[in-house]
C-alpha positions as CSV (number, residue, x, y, z in Angstrom):
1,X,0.0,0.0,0.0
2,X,3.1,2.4,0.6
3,X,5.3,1.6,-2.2
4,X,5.2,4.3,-4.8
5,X,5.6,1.1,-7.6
6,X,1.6,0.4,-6.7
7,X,0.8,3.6,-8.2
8,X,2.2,3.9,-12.0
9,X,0.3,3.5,-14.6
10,X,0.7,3.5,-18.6
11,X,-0.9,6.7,-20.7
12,X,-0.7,6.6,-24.0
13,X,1.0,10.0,-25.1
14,X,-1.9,10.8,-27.8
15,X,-4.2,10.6,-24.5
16,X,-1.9,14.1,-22.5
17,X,-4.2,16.4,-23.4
18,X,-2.5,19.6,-24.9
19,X,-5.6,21.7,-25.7
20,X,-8.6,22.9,-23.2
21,X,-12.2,21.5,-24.4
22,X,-14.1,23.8,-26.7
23,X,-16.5,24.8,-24.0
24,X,-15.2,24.3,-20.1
25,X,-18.6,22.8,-19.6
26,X,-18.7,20.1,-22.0
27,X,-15.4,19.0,-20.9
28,X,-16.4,15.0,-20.1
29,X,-16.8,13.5,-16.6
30,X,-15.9,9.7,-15.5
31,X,-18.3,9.5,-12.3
32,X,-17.3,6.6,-9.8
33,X,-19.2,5.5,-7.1
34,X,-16.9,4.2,-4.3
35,X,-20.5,2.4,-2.8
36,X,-21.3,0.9,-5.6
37,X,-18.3,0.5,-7.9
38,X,-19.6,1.8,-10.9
39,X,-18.5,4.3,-13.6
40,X,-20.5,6.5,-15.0
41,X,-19.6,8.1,-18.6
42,X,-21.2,11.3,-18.2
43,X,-20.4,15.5,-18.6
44,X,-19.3,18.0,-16.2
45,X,-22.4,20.1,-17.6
46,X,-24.2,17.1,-15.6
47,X,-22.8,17.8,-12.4
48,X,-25.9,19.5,-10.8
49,X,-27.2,15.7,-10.9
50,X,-25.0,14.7,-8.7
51,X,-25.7,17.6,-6.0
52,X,-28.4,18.7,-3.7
53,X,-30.3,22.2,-2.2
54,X,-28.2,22.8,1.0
55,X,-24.8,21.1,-0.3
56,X,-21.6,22.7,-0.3
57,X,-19.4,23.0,-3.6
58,X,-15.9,24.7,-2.2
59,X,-13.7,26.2,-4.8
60,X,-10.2,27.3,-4.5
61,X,-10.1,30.8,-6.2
62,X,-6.1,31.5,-6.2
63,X,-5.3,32.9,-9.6
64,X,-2.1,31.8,-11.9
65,X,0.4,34.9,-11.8
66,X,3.1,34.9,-15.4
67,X,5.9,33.4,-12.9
68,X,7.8,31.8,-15.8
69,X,10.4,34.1,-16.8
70,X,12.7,33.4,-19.9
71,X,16.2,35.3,-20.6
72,X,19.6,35.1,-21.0
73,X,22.9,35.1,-19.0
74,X,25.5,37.9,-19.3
75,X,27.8,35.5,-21.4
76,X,24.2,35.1,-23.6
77,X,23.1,31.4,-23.2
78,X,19.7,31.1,-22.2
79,X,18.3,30.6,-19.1
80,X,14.4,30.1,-17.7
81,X,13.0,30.8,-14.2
82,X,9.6,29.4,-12.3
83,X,9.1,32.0,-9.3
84,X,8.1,29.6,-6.9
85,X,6.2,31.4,-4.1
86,X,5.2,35.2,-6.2
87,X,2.3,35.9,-4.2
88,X,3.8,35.2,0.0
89,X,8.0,34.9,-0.7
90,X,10.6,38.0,0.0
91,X,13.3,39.5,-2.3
92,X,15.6,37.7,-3.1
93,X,13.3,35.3,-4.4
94,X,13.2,31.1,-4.3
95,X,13.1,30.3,-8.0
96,X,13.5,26.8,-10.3
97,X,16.3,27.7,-12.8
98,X,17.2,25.9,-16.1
99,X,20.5,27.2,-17.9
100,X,22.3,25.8,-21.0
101,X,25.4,25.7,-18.7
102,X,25.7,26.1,-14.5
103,X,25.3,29.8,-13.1
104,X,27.4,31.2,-10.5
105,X,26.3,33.6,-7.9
106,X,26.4,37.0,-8.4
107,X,25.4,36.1,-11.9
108,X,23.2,38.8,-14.1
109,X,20.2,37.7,-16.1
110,X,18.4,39.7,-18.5
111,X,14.7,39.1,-19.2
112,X,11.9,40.4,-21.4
113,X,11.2,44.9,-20.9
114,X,14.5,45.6,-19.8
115,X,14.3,43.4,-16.6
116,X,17.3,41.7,-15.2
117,X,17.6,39.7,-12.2
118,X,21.1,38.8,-9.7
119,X,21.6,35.2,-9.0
120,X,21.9,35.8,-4.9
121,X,22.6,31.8,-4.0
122,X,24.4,29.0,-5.3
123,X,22.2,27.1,-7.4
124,X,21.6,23.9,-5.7
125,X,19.6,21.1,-7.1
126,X,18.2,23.2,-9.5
127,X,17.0,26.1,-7.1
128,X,18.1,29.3,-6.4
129,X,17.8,32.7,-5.1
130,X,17.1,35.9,-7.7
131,X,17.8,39.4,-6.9
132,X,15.3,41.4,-9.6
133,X,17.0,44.6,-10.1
134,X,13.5,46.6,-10.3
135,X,11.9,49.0,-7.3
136,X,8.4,47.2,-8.7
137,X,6.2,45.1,-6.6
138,X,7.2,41.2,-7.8
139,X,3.5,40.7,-9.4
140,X,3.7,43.9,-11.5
141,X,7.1,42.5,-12.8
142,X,5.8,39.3,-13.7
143,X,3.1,41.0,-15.4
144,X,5.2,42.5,-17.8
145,X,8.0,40.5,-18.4
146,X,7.1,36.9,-17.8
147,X,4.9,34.1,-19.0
148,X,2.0,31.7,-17.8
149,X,4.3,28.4,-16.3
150,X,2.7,25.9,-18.4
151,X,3.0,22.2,-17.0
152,X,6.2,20.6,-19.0
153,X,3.9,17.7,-21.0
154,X,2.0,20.4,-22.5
155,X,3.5,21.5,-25.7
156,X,3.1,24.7,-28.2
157,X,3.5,23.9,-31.6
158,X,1.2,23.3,-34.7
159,X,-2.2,24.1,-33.9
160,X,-1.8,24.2,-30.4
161,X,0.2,27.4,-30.0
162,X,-2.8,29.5,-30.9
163,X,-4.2,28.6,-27.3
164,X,-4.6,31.9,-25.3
165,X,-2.9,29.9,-22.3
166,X,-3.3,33.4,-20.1
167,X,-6.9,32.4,-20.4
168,X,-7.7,29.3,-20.7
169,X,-5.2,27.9,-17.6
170,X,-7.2,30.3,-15.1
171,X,-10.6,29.3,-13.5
172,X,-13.4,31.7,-14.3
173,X,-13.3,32.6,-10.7
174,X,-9.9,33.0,-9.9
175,X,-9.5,36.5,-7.7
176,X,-6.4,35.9,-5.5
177,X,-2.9,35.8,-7.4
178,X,0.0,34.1,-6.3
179,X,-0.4,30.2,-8.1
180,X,2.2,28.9,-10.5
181,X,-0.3,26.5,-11.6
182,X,-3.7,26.1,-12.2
183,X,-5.9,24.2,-9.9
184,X,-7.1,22.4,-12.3
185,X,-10.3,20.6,-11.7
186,X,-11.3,24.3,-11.7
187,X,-10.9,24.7,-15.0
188,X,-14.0,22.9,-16.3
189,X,-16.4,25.3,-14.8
190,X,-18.1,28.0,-16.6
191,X,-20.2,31.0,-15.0
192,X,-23.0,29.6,-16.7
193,X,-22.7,26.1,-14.8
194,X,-22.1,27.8,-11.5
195,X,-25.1,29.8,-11.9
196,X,-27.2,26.4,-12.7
197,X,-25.9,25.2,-9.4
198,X,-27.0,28.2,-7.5
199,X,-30.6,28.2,-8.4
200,X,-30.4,24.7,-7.5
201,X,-29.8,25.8,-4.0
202,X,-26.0,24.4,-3.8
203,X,-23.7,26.9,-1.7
204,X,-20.3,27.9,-3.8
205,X,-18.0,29.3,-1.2
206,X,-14.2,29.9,-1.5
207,X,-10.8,29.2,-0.2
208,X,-7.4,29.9,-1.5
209,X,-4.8,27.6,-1.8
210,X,-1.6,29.1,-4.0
211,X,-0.6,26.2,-5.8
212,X,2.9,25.7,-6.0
213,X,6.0,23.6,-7.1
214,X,5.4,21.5,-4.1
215,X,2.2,19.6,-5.8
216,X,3.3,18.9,-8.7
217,X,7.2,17.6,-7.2
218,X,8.3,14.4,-8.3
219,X,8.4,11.5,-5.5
220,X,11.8,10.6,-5.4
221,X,11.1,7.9,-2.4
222,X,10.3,4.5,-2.9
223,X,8.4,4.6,0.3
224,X,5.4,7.4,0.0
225,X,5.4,7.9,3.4
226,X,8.9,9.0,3.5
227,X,7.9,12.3,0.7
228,X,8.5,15.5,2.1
229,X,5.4,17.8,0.4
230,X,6.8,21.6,0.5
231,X,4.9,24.4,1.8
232,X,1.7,26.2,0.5
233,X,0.1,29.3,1.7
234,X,-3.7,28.7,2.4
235,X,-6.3,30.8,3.7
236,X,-10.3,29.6,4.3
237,X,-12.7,33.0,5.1
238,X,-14.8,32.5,7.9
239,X,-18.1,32.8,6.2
240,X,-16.6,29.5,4.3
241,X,-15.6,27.8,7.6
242,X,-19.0,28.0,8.8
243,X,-20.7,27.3,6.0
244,X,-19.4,24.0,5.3
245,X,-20.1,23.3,9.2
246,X,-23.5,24.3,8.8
247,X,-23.7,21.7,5.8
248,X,-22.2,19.0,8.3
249,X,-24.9,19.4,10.7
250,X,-27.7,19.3,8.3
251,X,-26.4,16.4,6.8
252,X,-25.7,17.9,3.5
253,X,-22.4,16.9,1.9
254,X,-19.5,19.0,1.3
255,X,-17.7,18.7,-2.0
256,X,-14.2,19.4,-2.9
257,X,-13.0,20.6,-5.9
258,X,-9.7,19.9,-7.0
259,X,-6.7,18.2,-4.9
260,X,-5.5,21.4,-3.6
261,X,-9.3,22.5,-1.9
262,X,-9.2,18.9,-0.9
263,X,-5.8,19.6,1.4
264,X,-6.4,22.9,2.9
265,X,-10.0,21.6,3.7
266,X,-7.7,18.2,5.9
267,X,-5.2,20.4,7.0
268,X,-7.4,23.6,8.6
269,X,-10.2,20.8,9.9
270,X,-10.5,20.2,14.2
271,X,-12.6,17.3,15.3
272,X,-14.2,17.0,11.8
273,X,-14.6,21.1,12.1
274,X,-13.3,23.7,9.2
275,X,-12.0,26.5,11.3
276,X,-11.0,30.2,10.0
277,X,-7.6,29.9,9.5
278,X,-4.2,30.4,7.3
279,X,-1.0,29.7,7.1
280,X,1.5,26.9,5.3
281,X,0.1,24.0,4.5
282,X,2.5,20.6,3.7
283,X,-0.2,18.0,4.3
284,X,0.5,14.6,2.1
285,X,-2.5,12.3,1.8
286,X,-2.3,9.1,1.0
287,X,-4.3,5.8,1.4
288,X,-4.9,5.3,5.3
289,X,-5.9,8.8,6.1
290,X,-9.2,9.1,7.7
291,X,-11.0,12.1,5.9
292,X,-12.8,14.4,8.3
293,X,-14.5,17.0,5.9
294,X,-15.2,16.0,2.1
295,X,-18.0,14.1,0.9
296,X,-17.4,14.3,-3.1
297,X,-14.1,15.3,-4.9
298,X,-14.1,16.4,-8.5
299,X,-10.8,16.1,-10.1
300,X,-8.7,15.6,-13.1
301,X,-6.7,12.4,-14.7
302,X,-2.7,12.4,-12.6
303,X,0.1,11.7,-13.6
304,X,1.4,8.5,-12.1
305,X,3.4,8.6,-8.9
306,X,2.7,11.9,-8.1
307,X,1.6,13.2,-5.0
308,X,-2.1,14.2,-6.7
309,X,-2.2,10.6,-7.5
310,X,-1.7,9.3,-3.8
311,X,-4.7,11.6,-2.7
312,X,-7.1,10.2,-4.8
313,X,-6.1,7.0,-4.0
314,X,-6.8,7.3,-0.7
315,X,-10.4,8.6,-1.7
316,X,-11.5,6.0,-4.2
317,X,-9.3,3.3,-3.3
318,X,-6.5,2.2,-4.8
319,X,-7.8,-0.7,-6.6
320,X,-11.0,0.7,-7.4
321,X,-9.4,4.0,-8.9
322,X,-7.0,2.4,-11.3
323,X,-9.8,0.5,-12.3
324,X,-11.3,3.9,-13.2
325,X,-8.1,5.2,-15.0
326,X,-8.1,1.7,-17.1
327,X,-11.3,2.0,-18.2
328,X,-10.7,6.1,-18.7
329,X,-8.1,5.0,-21.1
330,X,-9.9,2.7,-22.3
331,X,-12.8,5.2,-23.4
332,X,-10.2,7.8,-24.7
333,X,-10.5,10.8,-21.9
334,X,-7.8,13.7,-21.8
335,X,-5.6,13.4,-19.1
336,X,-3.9,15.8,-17.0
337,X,-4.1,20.0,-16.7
338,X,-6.4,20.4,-19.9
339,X,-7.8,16.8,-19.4
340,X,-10.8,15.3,-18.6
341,X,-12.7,15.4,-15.1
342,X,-13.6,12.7,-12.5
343,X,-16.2,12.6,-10.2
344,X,-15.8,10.2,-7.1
345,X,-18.9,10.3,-4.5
């Protein structure tokens, strides 16, 4: 059950989505009933059919900042940076770095506008710290010199670069920047659905979760338990707090969507109670842990091994889930950031 082995699986490449759907509505839904062990080949424009008057739908409204920033060193070989915390972190910034050859400290990068940036530490397994030679706030920098970080398995060429990824890898609702990735699962909702839902009577509250480098790192252990999940700033309103406790009295059911809702939901909760609350989150799920909030989880298609993958797992079931992901693959659903959703109640 701990060995990271148990949770590869085989994708064929066609199947890594590299495009959004049309419409984030009609984006298709695998529903699987833990109860029951069925699938369901369905929509997400469904998903009112699978919620009542009185239920919670939580929503993690952090907003992608353009944290990828692409330039060159003084000698003129290129070199790429992922600011990995834009929205909470102090100069000099944390940052992933890629270079054609190893940078030194004290090392000068030039970027897009003019910008240029001081490499303050030595680069150690592929992190540093940058110095950005601007008296700018770091958002208003990133908004004019650097790009949306784009998952590495989703390419731009042929009829794919003419995706507005500044658009389409943002959630309709996303308010609160400081994410260098999209929480995904997100993705597939329109205003238009999230109106349906309303006059249903479902209650859409928010919570912010910044995603960050730390979901999407590689498990290097073969032992999951032995992962070390860095850091992510969270924050869950009051008015949310209580009314997904309100829910839990009633006996309505709270649904997650999206991993990242999923862990600052665990993290924040106190005798099966959401409290008001913020702060760094580094909670790794993974089957065994008892869930004390959620009731439902929307998500997407993981990669294998990861981190995403393990939660899910410990939702569904391991064997039950990649039973799911067969017959996904099967059936020919998008996986991944621009993929497909799954519905598990």
């Amino acid at each position: 059950m701990y060995c990271l082995e148990d949770y590869q699986y085989k994708l064929p490449k066609e199947l890594i989505a590299q495009v959004p759907a049309r419409k984030r509505d009609k984006s298709r839904m695998l529903a699987l009933n833990r109860k029951k062990g069925s699938i369901v080949h369905t929509n997400i424009d469904c998903l009112g059919d699978y919620l009542e008057a009185g239920d919670v739908l939580v929503l993690n409204d952090t907003r992608v900042v353009p944290a990828r920033l692409t330039g060159n060193k003084d000698s003129g070989g290129r070199v790429e940076l992922l600011v990995l915390n834009p929205a909470t972190d102090r100069e000099p910034y944390r940052c992933l770095i890629k270079s054609s050859k190893p940078l030194k400290e004290e090392s000068i990068l030039a970027f897009a506008n003019g910008l240029q940036g001081k490499v303050s530490e030595k680069v150690v397994e592929g992190q540093t710290r940058v110095k950005f030679l601007d008296d700018r706030p770091l958002l208003e920098i990133l908004e004019c010199a650097g790009s949306v970080p784009l998952p590495p398995y989703i390419k731009r060429n042929g009829r794919a670069s003419k995706v507005d990824d500044s658009c389409s890898y943002q959630t309709v609702y996303a308010a609160k920047p400081g994410a260098v990735a999209a929480p995904t699962a997100g993705l597939h909702f329109s205003h238009d659905l999230l109106n349906r839902l309303r006059k249903k009577g479902v209650i859409i509250v928010t919570l912010t979760l910044h995603v960050g480098f730390g979901t999407f790192q590689p498990i290097r252990v073969a032992d999951i338990r032995q992962h070390k999940l860095q850091e992510e700033f969270f924050e869950i309103p009051a008015e949310t707090a209580a009314a997904i406790n309100h829910a839990k009295e009633k006996g309505k059911r709270v649904m997650a969507v999206g991993t990242t809702t999923v862990r600052a939901l665990e993290f924040s909760a106190r005798d099966g109670r959401v409290t008001e609350s913020s702060g760094w989150c580094n909670l790794l799920i993974y089957p065994g842990y008892r869930f004390r909030v959620i009731d439902r989880l929307l998500t997407n298609f993981h990669l294998p091994g990861s981190s995403l993958i393990l939660l899910v797992a410990a939702w569904a079931g391991r064997d039950l889930l990649f039973r799911a992901y067969d017959e996904a693959v099967r059936m020919r659903y998008q996986f991944y950031s621009y993929g497909s959703a799954m519905f598990i109640e």
